[in-house]
PyMOL Python script that loads the backbone (N, CA, C, O; Angstrom):
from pymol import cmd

cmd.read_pdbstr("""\
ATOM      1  N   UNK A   1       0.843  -1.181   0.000  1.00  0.00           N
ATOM      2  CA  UNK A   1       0.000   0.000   0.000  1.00  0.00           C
ATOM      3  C   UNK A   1       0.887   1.241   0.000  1.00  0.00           C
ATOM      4  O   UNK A   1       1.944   1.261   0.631  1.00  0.00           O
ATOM      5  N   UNK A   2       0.348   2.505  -0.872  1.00  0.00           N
ATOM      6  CA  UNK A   2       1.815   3.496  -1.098  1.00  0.00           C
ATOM      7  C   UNK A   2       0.741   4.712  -0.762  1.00  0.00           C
ATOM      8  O   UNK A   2      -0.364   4.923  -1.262  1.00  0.00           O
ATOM      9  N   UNK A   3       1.222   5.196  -0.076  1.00  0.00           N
ATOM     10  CA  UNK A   3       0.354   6.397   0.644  1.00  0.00           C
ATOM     11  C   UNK A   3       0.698   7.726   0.022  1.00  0.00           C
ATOM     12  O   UNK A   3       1.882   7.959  -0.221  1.00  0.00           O
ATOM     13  N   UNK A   4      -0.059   8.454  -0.205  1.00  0.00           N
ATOM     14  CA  UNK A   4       0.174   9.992  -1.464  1.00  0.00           C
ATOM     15  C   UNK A   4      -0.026  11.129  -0.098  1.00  0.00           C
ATOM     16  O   UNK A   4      -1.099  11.228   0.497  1.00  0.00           O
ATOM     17  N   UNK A   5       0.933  11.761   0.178  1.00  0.00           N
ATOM     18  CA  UNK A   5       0.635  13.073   1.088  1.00  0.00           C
ATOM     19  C   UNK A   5      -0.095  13.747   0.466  1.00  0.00           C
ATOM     20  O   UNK A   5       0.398  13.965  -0.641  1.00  0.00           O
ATOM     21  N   UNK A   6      -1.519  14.441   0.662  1.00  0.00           N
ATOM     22  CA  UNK A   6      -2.021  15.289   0.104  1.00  0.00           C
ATOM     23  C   UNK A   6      -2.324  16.720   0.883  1.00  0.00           C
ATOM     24  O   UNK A   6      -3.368  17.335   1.100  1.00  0.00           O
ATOM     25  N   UNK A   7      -0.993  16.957   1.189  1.00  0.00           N
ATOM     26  CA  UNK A   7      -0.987  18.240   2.318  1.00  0.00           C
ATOM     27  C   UNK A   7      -1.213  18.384   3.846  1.00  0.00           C
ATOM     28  O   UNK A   7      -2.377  18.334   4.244  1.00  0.00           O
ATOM     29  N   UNK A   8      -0.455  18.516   4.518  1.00  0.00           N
ATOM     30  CA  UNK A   8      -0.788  19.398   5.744  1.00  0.00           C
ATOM     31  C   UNK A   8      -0.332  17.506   6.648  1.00  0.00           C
ATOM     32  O   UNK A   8      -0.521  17.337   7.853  1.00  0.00           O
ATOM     33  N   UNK A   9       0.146  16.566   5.875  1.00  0.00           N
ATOM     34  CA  UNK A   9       0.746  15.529   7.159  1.00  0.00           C
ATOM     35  C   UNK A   9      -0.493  14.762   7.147  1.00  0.00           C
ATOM     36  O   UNK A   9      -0.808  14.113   8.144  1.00  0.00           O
ATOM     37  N   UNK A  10      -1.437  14.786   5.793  1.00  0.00           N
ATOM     38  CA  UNK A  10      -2.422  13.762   5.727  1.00  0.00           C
ATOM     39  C   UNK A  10      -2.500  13.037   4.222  1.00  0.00           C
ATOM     40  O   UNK A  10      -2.498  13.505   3.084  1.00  0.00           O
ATOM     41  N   UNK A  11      -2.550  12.075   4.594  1.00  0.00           N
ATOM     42  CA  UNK A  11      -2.124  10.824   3.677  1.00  0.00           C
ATOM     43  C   UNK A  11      -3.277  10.120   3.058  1.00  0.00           C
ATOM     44  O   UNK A  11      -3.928   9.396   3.812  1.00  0.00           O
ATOM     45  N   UNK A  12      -3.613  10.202   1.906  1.00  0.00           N
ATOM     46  CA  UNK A  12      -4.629   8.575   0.931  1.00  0.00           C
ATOM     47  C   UNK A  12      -3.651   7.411   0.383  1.00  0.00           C
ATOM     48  O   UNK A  12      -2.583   7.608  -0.195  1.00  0.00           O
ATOM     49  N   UNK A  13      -3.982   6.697   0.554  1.00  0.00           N
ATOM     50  CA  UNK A  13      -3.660   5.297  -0.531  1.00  0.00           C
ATOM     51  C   UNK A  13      -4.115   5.545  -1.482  1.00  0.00           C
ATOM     52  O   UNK A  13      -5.279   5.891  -1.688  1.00  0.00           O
ATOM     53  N   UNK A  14      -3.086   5.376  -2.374  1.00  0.00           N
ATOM     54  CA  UNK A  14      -2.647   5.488  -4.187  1.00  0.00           C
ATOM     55  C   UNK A  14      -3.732   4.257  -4.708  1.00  0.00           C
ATOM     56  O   UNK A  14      -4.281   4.218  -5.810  1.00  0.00           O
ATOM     57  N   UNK A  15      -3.859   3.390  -3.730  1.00  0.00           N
ATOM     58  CA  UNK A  15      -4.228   2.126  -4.336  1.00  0.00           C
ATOM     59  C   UNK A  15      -5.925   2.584  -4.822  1.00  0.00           C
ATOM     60  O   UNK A  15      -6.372   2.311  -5.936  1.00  0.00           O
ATOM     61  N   UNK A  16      -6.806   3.397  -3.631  1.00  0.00           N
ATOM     62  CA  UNK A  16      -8.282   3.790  -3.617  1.00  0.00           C
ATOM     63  C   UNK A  16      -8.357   4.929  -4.417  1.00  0.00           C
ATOM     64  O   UNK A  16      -9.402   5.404  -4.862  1.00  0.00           O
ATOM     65  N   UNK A  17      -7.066   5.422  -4.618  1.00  0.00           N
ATOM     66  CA  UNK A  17      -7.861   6.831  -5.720  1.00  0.00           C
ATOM     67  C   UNK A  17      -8.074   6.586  -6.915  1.00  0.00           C
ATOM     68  O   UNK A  17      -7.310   5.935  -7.627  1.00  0.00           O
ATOM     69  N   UNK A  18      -9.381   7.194  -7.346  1.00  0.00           N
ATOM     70  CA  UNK A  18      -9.891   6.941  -9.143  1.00  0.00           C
ATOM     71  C   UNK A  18      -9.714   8.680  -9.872  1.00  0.00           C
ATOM     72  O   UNK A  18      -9.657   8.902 -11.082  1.00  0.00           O
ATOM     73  N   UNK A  19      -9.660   9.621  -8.900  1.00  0.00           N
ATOM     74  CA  UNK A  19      -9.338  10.551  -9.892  1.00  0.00           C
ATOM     75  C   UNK A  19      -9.033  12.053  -9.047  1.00  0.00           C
ATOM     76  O   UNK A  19      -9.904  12.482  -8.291  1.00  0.00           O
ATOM     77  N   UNK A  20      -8.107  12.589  -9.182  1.00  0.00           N
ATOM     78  CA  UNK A  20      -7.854  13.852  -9.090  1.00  0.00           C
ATOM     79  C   UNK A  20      -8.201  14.774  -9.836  1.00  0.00           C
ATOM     80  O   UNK A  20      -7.915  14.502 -11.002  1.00  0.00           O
ATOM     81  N   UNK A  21      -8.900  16.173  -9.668  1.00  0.00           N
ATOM     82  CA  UNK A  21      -9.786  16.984 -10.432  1.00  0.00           C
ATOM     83  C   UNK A  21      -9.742  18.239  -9.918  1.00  0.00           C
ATOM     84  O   UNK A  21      -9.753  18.479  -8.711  1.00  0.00           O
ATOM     85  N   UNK A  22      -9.683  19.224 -10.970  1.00  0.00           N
ATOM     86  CA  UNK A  22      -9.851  20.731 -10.310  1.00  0.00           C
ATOM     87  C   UNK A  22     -11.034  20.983  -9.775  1.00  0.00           C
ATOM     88  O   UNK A  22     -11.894  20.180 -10.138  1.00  0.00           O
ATOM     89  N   UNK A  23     -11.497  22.038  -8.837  1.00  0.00           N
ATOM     90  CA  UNK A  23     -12.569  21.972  -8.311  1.00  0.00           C
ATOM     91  C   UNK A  23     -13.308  23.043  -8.994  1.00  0.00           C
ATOM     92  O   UNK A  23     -14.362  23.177  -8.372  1.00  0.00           O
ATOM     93  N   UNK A  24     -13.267  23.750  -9.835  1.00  0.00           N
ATOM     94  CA  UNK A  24     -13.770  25.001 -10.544  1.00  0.00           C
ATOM     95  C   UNK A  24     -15.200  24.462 -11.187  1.00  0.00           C
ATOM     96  O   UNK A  24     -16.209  25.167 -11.177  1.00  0.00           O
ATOM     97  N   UNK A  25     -15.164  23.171 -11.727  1.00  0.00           N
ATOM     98  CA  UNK A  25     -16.425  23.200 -12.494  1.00  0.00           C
ATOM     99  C   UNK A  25     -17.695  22.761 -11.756  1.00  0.00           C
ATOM    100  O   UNK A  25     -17.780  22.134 -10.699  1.00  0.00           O
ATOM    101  N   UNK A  26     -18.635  23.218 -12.529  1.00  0.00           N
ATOM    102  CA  UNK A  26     -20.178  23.274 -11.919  1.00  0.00           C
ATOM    103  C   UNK A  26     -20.254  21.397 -11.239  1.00  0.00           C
ATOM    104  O   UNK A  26     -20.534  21.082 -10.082  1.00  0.00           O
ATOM    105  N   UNK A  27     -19.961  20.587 -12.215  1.00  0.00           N
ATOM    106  CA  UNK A  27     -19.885  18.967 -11.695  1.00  0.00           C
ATOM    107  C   UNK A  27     -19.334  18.660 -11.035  1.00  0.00           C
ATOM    108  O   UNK A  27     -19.921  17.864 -10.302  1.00  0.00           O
ATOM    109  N   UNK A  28     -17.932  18.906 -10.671  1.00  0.00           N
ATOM    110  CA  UNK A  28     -17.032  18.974  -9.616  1.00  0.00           C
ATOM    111  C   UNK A  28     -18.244  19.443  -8.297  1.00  0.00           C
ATOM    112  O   UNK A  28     -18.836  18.640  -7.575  1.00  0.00           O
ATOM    113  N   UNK A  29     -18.375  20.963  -8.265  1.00  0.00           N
ATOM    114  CA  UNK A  29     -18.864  21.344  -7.316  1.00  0.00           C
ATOM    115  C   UNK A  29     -19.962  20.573  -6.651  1.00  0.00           C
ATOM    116  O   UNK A  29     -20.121  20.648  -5.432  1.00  0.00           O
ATOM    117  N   UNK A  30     -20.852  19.712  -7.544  1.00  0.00           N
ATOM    118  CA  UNK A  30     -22.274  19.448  -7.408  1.00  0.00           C
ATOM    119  C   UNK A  30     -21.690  17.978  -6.578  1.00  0.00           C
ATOM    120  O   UNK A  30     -21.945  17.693  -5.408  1.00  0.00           O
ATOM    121  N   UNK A  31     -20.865  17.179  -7.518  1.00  0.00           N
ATOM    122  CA  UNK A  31     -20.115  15.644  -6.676  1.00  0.00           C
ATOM    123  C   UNK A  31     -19.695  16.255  -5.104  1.00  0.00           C
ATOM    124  O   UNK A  31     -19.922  15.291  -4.373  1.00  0.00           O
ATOM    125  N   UNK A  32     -19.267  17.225  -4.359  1.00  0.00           N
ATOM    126  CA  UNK A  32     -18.676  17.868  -3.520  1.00  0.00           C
ATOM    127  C   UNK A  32     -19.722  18.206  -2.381  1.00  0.00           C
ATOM    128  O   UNK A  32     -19.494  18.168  -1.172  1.00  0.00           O
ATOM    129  N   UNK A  33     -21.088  18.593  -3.090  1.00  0.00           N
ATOM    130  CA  UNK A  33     -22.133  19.096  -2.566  1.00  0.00           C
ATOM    131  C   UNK A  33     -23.045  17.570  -1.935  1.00  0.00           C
ATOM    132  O   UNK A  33     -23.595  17.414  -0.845  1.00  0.00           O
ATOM    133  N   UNK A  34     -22.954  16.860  -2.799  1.00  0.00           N
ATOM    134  CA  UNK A  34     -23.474  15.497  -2.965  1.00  0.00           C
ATOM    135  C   UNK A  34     -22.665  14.676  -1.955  1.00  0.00           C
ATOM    136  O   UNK A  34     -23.313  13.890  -1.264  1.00  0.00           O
ATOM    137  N   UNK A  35     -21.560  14.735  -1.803  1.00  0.00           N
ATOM    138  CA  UNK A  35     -20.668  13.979  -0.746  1.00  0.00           C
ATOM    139  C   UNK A  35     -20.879  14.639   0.819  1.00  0.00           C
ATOM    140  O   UNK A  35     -21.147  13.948   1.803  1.00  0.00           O
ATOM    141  N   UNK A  36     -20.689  16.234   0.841  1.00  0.00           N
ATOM    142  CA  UNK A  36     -21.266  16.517   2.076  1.00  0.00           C
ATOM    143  C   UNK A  36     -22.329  16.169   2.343  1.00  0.00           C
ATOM    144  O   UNK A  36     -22.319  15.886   3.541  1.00  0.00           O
ATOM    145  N   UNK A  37     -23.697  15.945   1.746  1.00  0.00           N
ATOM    146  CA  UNK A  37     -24.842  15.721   2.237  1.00  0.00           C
ATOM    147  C   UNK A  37     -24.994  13.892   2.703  1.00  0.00           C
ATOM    148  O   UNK A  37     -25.659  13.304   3.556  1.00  0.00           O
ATOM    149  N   UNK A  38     -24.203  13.532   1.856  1.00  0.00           N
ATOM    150  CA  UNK A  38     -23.893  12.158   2.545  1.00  0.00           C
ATOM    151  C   UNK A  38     -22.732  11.448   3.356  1.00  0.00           C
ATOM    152  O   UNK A  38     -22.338  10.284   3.432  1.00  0.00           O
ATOM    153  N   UNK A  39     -22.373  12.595   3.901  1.00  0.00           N
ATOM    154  CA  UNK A  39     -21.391  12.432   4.937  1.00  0.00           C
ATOM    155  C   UNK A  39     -20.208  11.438   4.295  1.00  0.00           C
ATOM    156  O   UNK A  39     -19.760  10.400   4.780  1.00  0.00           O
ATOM    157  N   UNK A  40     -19.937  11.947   3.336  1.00  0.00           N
ATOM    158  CA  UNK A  40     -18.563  11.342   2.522  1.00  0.00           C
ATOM    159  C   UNK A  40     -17.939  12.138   2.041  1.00  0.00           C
ATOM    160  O   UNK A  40     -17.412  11.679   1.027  1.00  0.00           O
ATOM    161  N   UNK A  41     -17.689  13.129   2.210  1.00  0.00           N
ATOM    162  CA  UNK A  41     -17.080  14.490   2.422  1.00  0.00           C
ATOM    163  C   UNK A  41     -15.643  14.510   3.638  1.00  0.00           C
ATOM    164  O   UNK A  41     -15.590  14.522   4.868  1.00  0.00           O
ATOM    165  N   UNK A  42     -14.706  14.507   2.642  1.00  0.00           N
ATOM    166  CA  UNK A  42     -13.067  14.179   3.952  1.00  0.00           C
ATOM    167  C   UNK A  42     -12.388  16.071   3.760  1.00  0.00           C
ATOM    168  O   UNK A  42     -12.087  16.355   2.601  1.00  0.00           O
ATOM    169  N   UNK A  43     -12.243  16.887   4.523  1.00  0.00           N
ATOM    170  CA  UNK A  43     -12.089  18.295   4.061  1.00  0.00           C
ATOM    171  C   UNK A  43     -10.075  18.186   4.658  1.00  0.00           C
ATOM    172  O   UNK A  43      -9.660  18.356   5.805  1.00  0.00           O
ATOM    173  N   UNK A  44      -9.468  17.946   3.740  1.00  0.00           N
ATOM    174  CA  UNK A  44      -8.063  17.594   4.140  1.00  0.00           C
ATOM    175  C   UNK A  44      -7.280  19.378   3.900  1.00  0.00           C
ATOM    176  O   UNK A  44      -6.054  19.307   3.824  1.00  0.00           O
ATOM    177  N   UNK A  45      -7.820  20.769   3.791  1.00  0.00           N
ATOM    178  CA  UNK A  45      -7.520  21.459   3.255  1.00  0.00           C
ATOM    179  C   UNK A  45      -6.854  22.391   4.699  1.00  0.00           C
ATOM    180  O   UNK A  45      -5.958  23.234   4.730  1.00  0.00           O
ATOM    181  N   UNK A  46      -7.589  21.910   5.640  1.00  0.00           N
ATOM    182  CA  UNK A  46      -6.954  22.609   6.911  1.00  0.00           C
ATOM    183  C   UNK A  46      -7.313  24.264   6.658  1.00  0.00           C
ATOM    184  O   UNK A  46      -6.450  25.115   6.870  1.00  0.00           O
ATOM    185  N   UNK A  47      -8.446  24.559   6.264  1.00  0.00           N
ATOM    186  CA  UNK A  47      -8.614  25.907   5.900  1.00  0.00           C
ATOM    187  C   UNK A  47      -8.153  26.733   5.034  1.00  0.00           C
ATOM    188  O   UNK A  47      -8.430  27.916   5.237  1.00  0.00           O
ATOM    189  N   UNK A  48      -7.575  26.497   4.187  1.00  0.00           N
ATOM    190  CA  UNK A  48      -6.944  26.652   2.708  1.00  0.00           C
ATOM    191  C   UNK A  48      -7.734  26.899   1.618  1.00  0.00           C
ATOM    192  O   UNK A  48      -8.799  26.417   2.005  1.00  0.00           O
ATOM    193  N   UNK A  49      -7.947  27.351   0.445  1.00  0.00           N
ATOM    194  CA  UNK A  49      -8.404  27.076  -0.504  1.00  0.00           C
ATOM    195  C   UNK A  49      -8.108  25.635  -1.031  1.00  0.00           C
ATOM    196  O   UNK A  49      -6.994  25.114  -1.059  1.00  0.00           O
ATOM    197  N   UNK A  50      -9.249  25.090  -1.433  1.00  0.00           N
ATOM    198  CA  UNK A  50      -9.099  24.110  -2.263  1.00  0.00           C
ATOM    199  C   UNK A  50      -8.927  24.111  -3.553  1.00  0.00           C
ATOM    200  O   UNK A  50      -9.739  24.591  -4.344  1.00  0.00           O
ATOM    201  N   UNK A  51      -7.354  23.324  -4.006  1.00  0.00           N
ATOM    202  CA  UNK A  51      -6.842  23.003  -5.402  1.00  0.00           C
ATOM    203  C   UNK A  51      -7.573  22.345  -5.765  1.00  0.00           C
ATOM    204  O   UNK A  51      -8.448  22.760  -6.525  1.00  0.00           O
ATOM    205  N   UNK A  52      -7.505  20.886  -5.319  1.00  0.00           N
ATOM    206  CA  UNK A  52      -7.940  19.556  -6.410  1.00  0.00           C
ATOM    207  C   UNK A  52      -9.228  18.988  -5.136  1.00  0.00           C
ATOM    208  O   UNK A  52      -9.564  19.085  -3.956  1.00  0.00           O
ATOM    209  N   UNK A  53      -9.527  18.428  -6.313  1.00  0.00           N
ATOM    210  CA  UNK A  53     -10.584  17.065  -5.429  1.00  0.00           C
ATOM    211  C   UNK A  53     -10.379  15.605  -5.609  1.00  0.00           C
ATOM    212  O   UNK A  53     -10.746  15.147  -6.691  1.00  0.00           O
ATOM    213  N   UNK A  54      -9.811  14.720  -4.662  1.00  0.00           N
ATOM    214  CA  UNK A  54      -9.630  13.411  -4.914  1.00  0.00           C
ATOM    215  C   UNK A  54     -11.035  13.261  -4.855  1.00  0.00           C
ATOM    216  O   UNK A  54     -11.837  14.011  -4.298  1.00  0.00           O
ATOM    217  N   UNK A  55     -11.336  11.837  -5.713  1.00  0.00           N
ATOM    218  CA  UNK A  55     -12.688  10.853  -5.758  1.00  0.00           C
ATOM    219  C   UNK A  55     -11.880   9.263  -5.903  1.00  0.00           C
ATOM    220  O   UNK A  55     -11.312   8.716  -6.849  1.00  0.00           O
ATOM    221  N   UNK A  56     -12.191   8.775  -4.214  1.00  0.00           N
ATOM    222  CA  UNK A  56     -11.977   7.438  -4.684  1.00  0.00           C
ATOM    223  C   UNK A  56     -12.738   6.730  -4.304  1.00  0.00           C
ATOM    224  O   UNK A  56     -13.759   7.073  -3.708  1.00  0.00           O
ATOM    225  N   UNK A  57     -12.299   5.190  -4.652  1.00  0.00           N
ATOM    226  CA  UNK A  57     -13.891   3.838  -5.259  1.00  0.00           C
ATOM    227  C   UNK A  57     -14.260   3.416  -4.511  1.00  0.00           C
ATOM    228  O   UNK A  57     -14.516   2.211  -4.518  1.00  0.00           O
ATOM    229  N   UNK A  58     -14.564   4.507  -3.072  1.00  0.00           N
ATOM    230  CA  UNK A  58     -15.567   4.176  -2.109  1.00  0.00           C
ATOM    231  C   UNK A  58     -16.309   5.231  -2.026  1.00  0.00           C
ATOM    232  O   UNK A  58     -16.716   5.454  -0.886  1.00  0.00           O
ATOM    233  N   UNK A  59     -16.628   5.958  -2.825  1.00  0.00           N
ATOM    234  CA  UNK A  59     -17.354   7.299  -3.058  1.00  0.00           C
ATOM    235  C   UNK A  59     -17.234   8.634  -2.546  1.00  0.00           C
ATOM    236  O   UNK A  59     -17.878   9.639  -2.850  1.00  0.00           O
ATOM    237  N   UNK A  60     -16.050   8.438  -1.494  1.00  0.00           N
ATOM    238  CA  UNK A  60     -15.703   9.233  -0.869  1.00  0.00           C
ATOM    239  C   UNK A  60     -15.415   9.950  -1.559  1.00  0.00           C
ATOM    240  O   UNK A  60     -15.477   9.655  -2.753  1.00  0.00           O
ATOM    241  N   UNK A  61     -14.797  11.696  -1.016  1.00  0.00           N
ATOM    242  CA  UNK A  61     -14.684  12.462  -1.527  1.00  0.00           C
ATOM    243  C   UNK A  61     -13.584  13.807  -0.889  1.00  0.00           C
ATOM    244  O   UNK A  61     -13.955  14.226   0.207  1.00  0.00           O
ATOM    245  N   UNK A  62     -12.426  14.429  -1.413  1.00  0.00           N
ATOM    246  CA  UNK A  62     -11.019  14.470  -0.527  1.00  0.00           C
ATOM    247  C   UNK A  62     -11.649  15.149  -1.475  1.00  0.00           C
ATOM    248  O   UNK A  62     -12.243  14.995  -2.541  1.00  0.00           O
ATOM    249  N   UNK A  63     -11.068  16.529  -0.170  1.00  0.00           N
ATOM    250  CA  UNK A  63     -10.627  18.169  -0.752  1.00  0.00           C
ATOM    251  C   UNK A  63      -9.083  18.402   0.212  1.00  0.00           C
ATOM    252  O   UNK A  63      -9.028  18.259   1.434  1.00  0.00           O
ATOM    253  N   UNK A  64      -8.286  18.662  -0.393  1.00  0.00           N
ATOM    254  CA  UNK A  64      -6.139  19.112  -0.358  1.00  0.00           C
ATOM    255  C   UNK A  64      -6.360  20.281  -1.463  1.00  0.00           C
ATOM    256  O   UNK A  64      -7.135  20.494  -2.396  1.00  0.00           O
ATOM    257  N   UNK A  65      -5.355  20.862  -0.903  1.00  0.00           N
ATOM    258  CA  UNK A  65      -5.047  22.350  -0.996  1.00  0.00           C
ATOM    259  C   UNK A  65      -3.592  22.304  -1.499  1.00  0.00           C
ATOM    260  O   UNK A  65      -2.773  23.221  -1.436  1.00  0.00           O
ATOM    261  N   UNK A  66      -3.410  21.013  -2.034  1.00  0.00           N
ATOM    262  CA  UNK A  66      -2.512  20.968  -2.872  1.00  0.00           C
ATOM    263  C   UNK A  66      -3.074  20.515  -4.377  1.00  0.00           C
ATOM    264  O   UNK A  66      -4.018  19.749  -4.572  1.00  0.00           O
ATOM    265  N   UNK A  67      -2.277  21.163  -5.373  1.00  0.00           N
ATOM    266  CA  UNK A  67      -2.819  20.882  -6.955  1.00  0.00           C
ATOM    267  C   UNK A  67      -2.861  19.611  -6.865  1.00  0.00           C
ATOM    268  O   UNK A  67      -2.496  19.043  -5.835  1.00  0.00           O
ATOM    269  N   UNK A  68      -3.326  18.939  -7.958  1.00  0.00           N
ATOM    270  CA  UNK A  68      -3.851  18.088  -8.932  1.00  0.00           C
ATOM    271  C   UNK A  68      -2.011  17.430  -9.349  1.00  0.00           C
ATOM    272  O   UNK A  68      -1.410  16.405  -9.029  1.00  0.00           O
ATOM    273  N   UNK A  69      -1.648  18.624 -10.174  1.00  0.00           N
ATOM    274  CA  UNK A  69      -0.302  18.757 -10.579  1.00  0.00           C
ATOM    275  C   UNK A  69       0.981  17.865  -9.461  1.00  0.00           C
ATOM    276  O   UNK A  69       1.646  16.865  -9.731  1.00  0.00           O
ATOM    277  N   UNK A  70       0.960  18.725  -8.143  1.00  0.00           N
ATOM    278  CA  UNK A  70       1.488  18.285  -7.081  1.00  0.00           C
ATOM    279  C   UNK A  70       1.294  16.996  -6.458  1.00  0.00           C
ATOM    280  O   UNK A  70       2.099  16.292  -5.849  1.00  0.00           O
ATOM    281  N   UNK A  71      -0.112  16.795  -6.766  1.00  0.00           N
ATOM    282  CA  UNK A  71      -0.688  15.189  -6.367  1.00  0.00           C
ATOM    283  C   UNK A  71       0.165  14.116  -7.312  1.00  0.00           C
ATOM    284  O   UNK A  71       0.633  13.074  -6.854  1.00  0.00           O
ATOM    285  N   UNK A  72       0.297  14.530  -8.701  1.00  0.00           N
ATOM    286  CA  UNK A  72       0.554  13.407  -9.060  1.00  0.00           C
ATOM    287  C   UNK A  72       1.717  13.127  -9.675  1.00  0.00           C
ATOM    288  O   UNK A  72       1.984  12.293 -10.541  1.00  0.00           O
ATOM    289  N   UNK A  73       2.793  14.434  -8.769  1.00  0.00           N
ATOM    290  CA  UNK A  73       4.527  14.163  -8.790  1.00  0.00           C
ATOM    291  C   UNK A  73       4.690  13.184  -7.387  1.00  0.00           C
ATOM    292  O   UNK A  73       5.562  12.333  -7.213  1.00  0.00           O
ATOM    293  N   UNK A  74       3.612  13.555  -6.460  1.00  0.00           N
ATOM    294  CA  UNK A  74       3.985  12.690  -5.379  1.00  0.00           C
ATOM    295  C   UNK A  74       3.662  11.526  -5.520  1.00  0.00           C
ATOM    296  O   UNK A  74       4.369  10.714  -4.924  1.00  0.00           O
ATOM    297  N   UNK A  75       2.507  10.994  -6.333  1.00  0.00           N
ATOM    298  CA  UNK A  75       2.260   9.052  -6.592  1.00  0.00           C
ATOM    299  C   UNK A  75       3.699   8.588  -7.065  1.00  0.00           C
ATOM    300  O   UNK A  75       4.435   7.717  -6.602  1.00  0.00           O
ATOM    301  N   UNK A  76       3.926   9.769  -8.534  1.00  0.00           N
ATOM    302  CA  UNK A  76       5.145   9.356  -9.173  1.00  0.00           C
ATOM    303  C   UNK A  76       5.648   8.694  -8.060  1.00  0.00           C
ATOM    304  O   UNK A  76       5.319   7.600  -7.600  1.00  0.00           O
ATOM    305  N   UNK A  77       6.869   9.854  -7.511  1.00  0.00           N
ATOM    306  CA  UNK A  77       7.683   9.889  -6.783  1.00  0.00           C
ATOM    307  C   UNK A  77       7.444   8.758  -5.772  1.00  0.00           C
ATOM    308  O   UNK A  77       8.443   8.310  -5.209  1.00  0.00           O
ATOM    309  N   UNK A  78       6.431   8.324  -5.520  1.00  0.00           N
ATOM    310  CA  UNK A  78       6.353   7.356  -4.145  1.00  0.00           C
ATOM    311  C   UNK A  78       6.322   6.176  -4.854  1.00  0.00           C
ATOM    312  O   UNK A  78       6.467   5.207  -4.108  1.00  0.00           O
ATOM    313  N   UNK A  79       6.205   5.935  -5.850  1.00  0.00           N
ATOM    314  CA  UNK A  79       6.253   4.771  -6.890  1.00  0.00           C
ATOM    315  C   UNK A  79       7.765   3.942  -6.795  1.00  0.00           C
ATOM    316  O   UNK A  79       8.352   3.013  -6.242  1.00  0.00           O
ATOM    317  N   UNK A  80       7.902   5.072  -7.809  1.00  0.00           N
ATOM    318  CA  UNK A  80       9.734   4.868  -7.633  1.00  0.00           C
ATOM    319  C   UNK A  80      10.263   4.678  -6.578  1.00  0.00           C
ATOM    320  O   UNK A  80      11.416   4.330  -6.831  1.00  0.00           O
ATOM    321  N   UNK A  81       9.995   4.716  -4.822  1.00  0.00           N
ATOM    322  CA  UNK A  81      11.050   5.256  -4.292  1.00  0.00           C
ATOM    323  C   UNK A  81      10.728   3.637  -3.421  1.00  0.00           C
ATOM    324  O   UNK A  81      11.767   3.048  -3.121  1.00  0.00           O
ATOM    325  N   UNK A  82       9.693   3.076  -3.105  1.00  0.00           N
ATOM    326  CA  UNK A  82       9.110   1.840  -2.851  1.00  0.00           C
ATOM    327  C   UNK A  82       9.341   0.696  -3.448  1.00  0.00           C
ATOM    328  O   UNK A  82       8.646   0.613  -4.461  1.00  0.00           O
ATOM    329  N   UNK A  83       9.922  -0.110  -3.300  1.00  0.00           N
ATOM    330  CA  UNK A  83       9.306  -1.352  -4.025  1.00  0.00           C
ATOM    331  C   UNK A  83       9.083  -2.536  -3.175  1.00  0.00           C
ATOM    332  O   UNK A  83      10.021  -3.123  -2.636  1.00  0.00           O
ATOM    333  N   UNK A  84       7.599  -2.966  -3.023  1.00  0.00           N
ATOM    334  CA  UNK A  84       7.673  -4.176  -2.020  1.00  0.00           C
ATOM    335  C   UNK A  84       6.812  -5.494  -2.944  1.00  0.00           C
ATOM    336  O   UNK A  84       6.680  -6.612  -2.446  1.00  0.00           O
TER     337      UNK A  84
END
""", "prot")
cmd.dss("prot")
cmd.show_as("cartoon", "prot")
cmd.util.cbc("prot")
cmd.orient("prot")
């Protein structure tokens, strides 16, 4: 299991994420709106603006205040640096 820092000293498994996404668009927003109301809403931003939105394949739903961009030098990077 390879764990992705997504800001602020809080960690997802690489293995459960299906997608990293900017949060600007109307669908974005509405999946976001839809996860708070069903208490699957994880707010990892520590009071920050939110960059990206993880969505992974438990419907959950991760807001980090780190890019999209940044998210996915760190899978890289944790890829490479692991091997078990």
């Amino acid at each position: 299991m390879k764990l992705i820092n997504v800001g602020f000293g809080n960690l997802v498994s690489s293995d459960k994420l299906i997608a990293a996404v900017a949060p600007d668009s109307a669908p974005i927003k509405r999946i976001v709106q839809e996860a708070r109301s069903n208490g699957l809403l994880i707010d990892a931003t520590c009071g920050r603006k939110c960059k990206s939105v993880l969505i992974t394949d438990s419907n959950h739903v991760i807001l980090s205040a780190i890019s999209c961009e940044a998210i996915q030098n760190r899978s890289e990077g944790s890829e490479g640096d692991k091997n078990e």
